[in-house]
VOGU-3710 file (C-alpha; in Angstrom, 3 decimals, decimal comma):
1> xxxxxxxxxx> -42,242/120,147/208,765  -38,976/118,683/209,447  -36,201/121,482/210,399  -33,283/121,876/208,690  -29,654/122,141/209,486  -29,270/125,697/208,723  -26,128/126,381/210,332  -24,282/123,330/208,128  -26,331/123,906/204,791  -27,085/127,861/204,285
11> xxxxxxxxxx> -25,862/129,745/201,474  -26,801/133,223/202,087  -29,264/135,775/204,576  -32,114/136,811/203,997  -31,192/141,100/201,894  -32,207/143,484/203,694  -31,479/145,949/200,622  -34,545/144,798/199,323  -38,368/144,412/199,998  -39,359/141,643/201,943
21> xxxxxxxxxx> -42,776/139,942/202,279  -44,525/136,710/203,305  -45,113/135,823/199,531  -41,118/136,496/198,135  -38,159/137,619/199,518  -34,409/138,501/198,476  -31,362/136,266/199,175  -27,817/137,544/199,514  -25,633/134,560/198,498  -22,564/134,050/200,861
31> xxxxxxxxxx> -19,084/134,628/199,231  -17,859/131,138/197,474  -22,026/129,694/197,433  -24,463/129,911/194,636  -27,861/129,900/193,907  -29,651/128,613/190,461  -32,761/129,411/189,353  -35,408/126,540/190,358  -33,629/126,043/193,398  -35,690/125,188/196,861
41> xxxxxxxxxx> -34,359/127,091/199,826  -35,440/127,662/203,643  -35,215/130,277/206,175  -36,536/130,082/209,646  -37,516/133,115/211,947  -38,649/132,523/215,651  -41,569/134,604/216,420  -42,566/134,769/220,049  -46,031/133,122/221,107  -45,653/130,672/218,219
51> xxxxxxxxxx> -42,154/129,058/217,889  -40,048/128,746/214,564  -41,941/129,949/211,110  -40,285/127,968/208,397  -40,199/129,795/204,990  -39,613/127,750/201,662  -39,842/129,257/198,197  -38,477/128,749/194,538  -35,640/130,851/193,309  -37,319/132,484/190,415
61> xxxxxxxxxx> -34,383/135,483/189,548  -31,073/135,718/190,235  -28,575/139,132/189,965  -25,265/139,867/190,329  -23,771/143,273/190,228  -20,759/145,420/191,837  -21,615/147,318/195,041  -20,013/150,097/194,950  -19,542/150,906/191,207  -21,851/154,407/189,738
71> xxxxxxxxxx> -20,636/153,937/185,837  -20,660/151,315/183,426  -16,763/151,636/183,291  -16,285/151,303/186,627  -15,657/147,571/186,420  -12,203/148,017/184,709  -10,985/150,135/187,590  -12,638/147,572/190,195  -10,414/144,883/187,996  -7,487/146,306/188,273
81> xxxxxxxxxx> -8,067/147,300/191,947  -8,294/150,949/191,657  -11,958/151,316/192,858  -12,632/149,550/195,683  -15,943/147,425/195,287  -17,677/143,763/196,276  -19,315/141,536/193,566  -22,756/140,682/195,020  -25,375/137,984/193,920  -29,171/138,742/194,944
91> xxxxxxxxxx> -31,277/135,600/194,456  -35,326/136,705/194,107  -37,481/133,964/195,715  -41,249/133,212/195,980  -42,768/131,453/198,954  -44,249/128,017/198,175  -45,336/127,043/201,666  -45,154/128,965/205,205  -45,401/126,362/208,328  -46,946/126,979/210,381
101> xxxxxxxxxx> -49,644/129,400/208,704  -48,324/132,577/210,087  -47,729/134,692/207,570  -45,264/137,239/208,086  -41,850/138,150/206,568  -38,639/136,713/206,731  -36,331/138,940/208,859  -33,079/140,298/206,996  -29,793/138,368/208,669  -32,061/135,296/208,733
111> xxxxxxxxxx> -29,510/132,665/207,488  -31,231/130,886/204,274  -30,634/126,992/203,252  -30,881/125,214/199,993  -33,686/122,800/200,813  -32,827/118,854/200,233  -34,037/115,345/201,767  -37,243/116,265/203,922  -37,238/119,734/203,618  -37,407/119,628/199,707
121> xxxxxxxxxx> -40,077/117,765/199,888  -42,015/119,451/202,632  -41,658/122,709/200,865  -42,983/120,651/197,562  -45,750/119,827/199,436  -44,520/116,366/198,112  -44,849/114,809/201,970  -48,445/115,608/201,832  -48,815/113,789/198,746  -50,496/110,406/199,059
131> xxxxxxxxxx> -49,900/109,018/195,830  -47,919/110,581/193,143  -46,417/109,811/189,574  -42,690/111,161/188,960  -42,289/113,028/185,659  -38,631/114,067/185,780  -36,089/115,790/187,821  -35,424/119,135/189,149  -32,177/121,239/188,577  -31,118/120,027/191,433
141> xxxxxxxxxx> -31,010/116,297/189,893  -34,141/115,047/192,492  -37,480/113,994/191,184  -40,481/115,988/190,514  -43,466/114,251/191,071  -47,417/115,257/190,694  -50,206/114,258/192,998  -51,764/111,323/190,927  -55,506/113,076/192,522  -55,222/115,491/189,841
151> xxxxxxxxxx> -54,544/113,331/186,994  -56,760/109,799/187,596  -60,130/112,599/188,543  -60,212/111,955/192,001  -59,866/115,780/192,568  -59,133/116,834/189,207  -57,965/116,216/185,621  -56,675/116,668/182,653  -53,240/117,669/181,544  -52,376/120,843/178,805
161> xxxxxxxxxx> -49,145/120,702/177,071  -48,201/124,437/175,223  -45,009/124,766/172,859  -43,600/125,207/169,826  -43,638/121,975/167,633  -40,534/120,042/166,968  -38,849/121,849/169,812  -40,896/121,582/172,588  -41,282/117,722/172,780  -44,877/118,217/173,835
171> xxxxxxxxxx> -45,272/114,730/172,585  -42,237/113,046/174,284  -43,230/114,682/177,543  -46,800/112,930/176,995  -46,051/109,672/176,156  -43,544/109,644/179,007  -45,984/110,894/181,259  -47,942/108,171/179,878  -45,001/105,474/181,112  -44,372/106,943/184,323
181> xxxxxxxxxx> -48,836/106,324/185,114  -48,015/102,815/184,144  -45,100/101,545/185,559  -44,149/103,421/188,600  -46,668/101,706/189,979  -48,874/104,789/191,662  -52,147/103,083/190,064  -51,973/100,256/191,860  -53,878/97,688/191,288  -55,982/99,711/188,650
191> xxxxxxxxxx> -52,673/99,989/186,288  -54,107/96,464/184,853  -57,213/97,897/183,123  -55,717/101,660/182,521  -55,925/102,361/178,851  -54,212/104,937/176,783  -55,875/106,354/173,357  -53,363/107,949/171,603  -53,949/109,740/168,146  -50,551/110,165/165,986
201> xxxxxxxxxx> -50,770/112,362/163,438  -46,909/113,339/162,720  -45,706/110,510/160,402  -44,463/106,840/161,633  -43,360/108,283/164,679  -45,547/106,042/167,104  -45,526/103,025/165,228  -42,432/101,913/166,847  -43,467/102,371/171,070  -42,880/98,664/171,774
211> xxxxxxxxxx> -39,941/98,551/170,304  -36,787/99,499/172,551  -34,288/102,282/171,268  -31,241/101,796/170,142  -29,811/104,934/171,912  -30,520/103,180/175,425  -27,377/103,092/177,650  -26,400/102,671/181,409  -26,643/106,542/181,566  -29,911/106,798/180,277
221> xxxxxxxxxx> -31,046/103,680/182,537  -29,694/105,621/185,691  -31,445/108,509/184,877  -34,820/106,224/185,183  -33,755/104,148/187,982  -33,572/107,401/189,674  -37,120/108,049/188,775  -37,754/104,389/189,855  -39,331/103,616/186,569  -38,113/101,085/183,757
231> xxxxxxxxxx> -35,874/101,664/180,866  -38,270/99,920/178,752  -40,734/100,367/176,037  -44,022/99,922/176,596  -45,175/96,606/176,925  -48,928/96,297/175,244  -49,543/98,307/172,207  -52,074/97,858/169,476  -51,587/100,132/166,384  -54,149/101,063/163,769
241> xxxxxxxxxx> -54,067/102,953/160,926  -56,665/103,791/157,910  -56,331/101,553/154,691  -54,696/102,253/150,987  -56,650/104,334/149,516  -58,214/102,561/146,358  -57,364/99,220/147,873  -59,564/96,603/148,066  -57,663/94,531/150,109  -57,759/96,392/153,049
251> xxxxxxxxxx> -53,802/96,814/153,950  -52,921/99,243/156,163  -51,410/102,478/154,765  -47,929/102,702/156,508  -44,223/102,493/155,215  -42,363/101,642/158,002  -44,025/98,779/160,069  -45,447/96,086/158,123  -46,301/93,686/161,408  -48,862/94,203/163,718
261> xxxxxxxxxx> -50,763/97,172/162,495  -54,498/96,399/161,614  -56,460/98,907/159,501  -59,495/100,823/160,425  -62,438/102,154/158,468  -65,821/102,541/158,379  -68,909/100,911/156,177  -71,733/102,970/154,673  -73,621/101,161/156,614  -72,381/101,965/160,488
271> xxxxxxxxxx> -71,966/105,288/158,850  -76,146/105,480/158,287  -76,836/103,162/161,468  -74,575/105,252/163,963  -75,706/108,468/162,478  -71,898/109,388/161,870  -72,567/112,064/159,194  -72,352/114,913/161,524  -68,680/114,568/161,825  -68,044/114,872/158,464
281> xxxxxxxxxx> -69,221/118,270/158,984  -66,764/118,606/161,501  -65,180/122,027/160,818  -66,090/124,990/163,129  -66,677/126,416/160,399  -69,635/124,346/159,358  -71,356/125,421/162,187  -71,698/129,044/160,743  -74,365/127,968/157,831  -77,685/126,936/157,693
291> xxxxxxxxxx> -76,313/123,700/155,612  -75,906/122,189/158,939  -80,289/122,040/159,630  -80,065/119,848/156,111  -76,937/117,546/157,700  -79,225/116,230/160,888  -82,542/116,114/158,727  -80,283/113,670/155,997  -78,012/111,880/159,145  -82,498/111,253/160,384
301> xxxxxxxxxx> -83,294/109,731/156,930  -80,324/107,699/156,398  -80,946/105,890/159,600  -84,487/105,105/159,081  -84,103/104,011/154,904  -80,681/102,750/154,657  -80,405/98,894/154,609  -77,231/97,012/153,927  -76,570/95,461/150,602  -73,986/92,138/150,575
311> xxxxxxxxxx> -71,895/91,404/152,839  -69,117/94,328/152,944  -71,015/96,986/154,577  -72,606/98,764/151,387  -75,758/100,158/151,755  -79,128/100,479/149,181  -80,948/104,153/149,860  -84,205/104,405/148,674  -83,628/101,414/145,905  -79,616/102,727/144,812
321> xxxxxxxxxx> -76,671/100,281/145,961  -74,026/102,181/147,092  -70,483/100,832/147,848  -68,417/103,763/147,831  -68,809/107,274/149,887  -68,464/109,046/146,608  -71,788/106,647/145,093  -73,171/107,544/148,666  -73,094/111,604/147,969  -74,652/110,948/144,756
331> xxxxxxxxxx> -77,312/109,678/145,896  -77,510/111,882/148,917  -77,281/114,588/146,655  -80,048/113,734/144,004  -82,562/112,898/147,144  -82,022/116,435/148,835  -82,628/117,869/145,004  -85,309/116,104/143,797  -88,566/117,880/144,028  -90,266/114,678/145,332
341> xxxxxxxxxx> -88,193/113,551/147,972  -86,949/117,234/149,198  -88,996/117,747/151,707  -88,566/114,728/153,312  -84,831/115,004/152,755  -83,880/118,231/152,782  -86,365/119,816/155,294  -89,894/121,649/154,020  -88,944/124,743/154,738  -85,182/124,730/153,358
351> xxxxxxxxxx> -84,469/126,631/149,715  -82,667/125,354/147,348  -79,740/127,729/147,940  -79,474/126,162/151,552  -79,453/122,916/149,904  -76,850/123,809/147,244  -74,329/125,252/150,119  -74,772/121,133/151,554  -73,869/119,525/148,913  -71,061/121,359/147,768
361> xxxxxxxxxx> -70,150/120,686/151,115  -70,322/117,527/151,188  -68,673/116,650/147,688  -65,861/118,255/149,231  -65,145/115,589/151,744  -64,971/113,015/148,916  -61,076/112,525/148,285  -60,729/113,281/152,175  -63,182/110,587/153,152  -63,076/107,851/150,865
371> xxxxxxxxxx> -60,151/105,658/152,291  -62,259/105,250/155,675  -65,546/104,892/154,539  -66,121/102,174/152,465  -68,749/99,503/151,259  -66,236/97,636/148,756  -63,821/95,817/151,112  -64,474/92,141/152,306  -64,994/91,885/155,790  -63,400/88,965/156,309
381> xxxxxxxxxx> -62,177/89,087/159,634  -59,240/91,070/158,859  -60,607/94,434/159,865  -60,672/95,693/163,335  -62,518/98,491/164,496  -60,661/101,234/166,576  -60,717/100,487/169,785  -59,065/100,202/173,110  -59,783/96,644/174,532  -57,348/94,250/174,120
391> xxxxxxxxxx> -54,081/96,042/174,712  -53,094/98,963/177,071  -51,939/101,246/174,979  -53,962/102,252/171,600  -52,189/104,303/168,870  -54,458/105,647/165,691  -52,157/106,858/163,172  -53,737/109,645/161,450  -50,643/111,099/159,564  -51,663/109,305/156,151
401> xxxxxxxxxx> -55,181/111,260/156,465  -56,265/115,058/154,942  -57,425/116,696/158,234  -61,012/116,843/157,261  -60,635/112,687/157,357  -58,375/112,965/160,979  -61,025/115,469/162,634  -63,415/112,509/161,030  -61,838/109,827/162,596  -60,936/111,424/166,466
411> xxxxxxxxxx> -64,473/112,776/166,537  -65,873/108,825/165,759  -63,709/107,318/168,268  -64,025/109,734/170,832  -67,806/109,709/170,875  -68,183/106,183/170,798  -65,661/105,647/173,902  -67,305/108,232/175,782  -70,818/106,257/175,297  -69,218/103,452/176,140
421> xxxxxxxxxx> -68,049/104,631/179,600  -71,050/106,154/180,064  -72,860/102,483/179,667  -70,781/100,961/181,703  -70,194/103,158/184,499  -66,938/104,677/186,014  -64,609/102,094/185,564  -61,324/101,655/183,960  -59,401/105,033/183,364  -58,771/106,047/179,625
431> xxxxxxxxxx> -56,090/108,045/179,245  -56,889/110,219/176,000  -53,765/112,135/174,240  -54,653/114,556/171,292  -51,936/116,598/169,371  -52,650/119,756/167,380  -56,024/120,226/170,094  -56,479/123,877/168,739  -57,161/122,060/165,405  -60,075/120,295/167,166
441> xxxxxxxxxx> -61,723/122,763/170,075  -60,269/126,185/168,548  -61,546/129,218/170,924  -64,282/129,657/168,127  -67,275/128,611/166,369  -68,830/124,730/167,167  -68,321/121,661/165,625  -69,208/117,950/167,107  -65,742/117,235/168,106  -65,116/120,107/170,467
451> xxxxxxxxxx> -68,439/119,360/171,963  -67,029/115,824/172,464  -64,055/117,487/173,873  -65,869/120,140/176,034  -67,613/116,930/177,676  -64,634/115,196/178,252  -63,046/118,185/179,731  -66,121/119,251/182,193  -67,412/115,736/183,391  -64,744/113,262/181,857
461> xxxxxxxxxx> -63,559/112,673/185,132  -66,312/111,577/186,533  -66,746/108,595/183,340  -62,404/107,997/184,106  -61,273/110,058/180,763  -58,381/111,615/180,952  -57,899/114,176/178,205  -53,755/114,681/177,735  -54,168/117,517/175,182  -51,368/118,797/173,577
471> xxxxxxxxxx> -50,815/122,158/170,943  -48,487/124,494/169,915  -50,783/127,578/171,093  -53,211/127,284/174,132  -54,157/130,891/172,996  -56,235/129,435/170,358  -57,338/126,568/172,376  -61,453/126,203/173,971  -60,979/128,232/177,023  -62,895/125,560/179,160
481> xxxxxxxxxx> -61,089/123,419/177,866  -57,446/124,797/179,245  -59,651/126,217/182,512  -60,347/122,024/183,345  -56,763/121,004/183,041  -55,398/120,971/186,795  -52,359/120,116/185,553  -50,390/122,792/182,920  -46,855/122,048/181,280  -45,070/124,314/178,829
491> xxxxxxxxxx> -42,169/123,758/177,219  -40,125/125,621/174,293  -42,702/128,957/173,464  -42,861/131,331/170,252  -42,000/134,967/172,707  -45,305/136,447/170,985  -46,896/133,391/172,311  -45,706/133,745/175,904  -46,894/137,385/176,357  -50,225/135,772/176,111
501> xxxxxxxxxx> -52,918/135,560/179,118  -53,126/132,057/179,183  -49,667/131,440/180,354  -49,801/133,929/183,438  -49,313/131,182/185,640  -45,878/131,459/184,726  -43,974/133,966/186,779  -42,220/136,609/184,121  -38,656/134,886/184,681  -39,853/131,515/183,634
511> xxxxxxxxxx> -41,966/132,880/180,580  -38,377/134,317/179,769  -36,812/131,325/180,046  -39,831/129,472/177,736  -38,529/130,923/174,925  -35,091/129,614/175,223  -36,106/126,548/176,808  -34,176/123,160/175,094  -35,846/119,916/174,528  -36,403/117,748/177,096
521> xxxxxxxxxx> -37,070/120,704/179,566  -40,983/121,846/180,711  -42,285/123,622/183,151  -45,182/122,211/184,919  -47,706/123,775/186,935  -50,236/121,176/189,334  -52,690/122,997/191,933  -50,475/122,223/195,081  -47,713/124,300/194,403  -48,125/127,782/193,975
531> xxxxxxxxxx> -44,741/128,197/191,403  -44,369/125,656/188,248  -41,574/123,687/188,787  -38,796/123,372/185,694  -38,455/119,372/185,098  -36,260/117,808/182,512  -37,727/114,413/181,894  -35,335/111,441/180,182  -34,957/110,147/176,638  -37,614/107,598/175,309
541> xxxxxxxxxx> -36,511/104,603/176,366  -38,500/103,302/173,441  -37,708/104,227/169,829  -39,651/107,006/168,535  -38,863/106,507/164,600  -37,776/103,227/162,690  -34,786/104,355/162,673  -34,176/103,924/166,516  -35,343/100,387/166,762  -32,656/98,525/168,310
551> xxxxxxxxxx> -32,767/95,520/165,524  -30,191/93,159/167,134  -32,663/93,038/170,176  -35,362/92,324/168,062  -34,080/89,464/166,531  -32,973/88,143/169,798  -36,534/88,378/170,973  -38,097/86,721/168,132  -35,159/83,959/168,234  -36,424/83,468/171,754
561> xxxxxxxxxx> -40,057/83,332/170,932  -40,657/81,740/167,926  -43,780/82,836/166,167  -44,869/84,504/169,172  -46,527/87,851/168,493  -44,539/91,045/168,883  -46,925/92,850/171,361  -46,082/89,605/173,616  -44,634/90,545/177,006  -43,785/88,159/179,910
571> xxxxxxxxxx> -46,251/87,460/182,309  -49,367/88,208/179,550  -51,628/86,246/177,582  -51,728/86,264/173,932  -55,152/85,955/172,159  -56,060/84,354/168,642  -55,582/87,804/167,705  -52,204/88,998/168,588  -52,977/90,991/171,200  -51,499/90,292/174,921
581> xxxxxxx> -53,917/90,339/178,349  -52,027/90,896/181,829  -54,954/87,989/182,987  -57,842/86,217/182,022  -60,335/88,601/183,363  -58,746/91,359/181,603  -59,723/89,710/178,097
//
């Protein structure tokens, strides 16, 4: 560990007024110096037999008070210079790394230095750090970084974002997370065929991340040269969203972006083929009733009798053409009911009130349902199923969707790109982001998704998925699910929330500070370092509502290229289809 200058840099002693120990200790901050919280400081004690102990910690409390004053009063006399008194400031600190491992106590008197250049980092633990992937700056205006060997699964993963929503920017922090994994360059060479899944489900918001804000200026492109990232959107994005309900035409059902957006649904007949039916029972709690022994005997039976009928995905079960999902329950529903084909249908042990309990069930997902599955749309080409090859980035916008159809639709895609790593082997990391995760593993009952989840979260590392879940309360989150996240971040918290078990990672001063805590600050919490670390991270550089979309630098770019594609960036290959390759082998 490289030695600081203690006798140029310090800014107080170690107290000897209070307690100290080789896990925290007090510093007494020399007249005309100050000490923030979040700041890194040193001390160094010589102990004989084994040379200089360095000491580095986190200021996580900071005091000041009148020494010498016995009433609350007394500082009007001390004013006015009646009572004779000193102002004192007693910074708390806990220990972050001892080199070498001898643990013992910094001495009072010991002179105490605000750590910067190599000794920042060594008490960081950032110099031990092989690869890492910067995610914003410290109070002290230097990067934070994490070890990229708990994020890509080489020795753990998973990220879990906690605050309040609209305050906390749990999605800004993500998506620049997601930036910073791409363009600082820590992948390396596997930053080519890294793919991000990203599920939107708060309006248009998304629609719009390779476009470049309109806000961007040289401050803001400081900020991420700093970082030694680019002030740029992201370059390869492919957007889906479900189509208008009702429509035949299959259009995409979004207001602001009307270029570049393909819709997404299902037929009845990958619904009956891919046994998808289970997911429409997708609330935890479905998996309460007895409905759900009928829903795996029915997904059985529409596998093995469902053919297709045409050409647009409609099915014929048992001799009835179906086209629609609501023609589909129908018929689901008089085949479960029908004394003849019960049994085989239903189950031959299941009563009729067991049966009932299903379909209402299931004639409950109509509205929800019907945009996305669907027998009565051409498939002419136009359609594209949801999926991540073909561009880097993937959003699904969900926002249009009841959450019966969104739980629907992440379940689907999740489960088929999990057997699809699992067929091909560990390959090409997925980075998954999920908003409103309590909505899809809550801490009870089952459903399909949060198995999918729970998978992700206890082997997904070993398939190269990445699970970046997000939510407003981790308290009501799968606890195996926040257990497998090495890396934690919390931003702005509800104070009833913060009181909660799951954030005692947080010393008490910090889950103080959570509930005051302004957008654009987080606190983050990786294995390494024993205190999370507050990091403010910069604005999007890209724009995060239509609003923001610098226009004049659109229509320079499409002056420029003529008829070239939007998701076009230099040095990539467009396809027939729009969507941009960094090479040929990436296609």
């Amino acid at each position: 560990m490289d030695q600081p200058d203690l006798t140029e840099t310090h800014v107080g002693m170690v107290a000897g007024t209070e307690d100290s120990t080789p896990l925290s200790f007090h510093v007494a901050v020399r007249p005309g110096q100050y000490l923030q919280l979040d700041d890194v400081v040193v001390t160094r004690r010589s102990v004989p037999g084994v040379g200089d102990i360095t000491t580095s910690g986190v200021v996580t409390q900071v005091v000041a008070r009148h020494e010498g004053a016995s009433f609350g009063s007394d500082v009007f006399l001390i004013a006015d210079g009646v009572l004779p008194a000193a102002t004192q400031e007693i910074a708390e600190v806990s220990t972050t790394r001892v080199d070498p491992e001898c643990y013992i106590p910094p001495r009072p008197g010991e002179e105490v230095a605000r750590a910067s250049g190599a000794g920042r980092k060594s008490a960081l633990y950032f110099d031990q750090m092989e690869h890492t992937v910067p995610v914003g700056t410290g109070r002290d205006g230097e990067p934070i970084v994490l070890n990229l060997e708990f994020l890509d699964g080489t020795r753990g993963a998973h990220v879990s974002i906690s605050g309040v929503s609209g305050v906390a920017t749990k999605t800004s922090f993500a998506l620049f997370l997601l930036h910073s994994l791409f363009t600082s360059g820590a992948l390396g060479r596997r930053s080519h065929n890294a793919k991000a899944l990203v599920f939107s489900v708060k309006g248009e918001d998304l629609l719009f991340l390779d476009k470049t804000n309109r806000k961007v200026d040289d401050t803001l492109r400081r900020r991420y040269a700093d970082l030694k990232l680019p002030c740029e959107p992201f370059a390869s994005v492919g957007f889906f969203a479900p189509p208008l309900p009702q429509d035949l035409t299959g259009r995409p059902h979004v207001a602001g972006r009307t270029d570049g957006v393909s819709a997404f649904w299902w037929t009845l007949l990958e619904l009956c083929q891919q046994e998808l039916l289970p997911y429409v029972f997708a609330d935890s709690e479905d998996d309460r009733h007895q409905y759900t022994m009928v829903v795996h005997q029915v997904t059985a039976q529409l596998r093995a009798h469902a053919s297709p009928y045409g050409t647009d995905g409609a099915v014929s079960v048992e001799g009835r053409q179906c086209r629609t999902w609501s023609q589909l329950i129908d018929r689901i529903a008089e085949l479960v009911s029908d004394d003849e084909t019960r049994r085989d249908w239903a189950g031959p042990a299941t009563g009729m009130g067991t049966i009932n309990a299903f379909i209402r069930r299931l004639r409950s997902s109509q509205k929800a349902l019907d945009p996305i599955l669907r027998g009565d749309i051409p498939l002419d080409g136009r359609r594209r199923t949801v999926t991540t090859e073909g561009q880097q980035v993937t959003v699904v916008d969900l926002h249009n969707l009841p959450d019966r159809a969104q739980r629907f639709v992440v379940g689907v895609v999740l489960a088929a790109e999990t057997e699809r790593k699992e067929r091909s082997g560990q390959g090409a990391l997925l980075f998954t982001m999920l908003d409103e995760l309590n909505k899809y593993a809550p801490r009870d009952g089952s459903s399909p998704i949060k198995e999918v989840l729970l998978d992700i979260a206890e082997r997904g590392r070993s398939l190269g998925i990445i699970l970046i879940g997000a939510q407003q309360t981790a308290s009501e989150v799968e606890r195996r699910i926040i257990s497998n996240s090495a890396i934690r971040v919390v931003g702005r918290l509800d104070a009833a929330e913060a009181a909660r078990p799951e954030y005692r990672f947080l010393p008490a001063s910090q889950r103080q500070r959570a509930t005051l805590a302004k957008p654009g600050m987080m606190f983050v919490s990786q294995p390494e370092i024993p205190v999370p670390l507050a990091v403010e991270f910069p604005f999007p550089a890209w724009a995060t509502r239509e609003s923001e979309v610098d226009q004049d630098l659109e229509r320079s770019r499409k002056a420029s290229r003529p008829g070239s594609d939007p998701f076009a960036t230099a040095g990539g290959t467009v396809d027939d289809d729009g969507w941009t390759f960094d090479s040929e082998e990436n296609r």
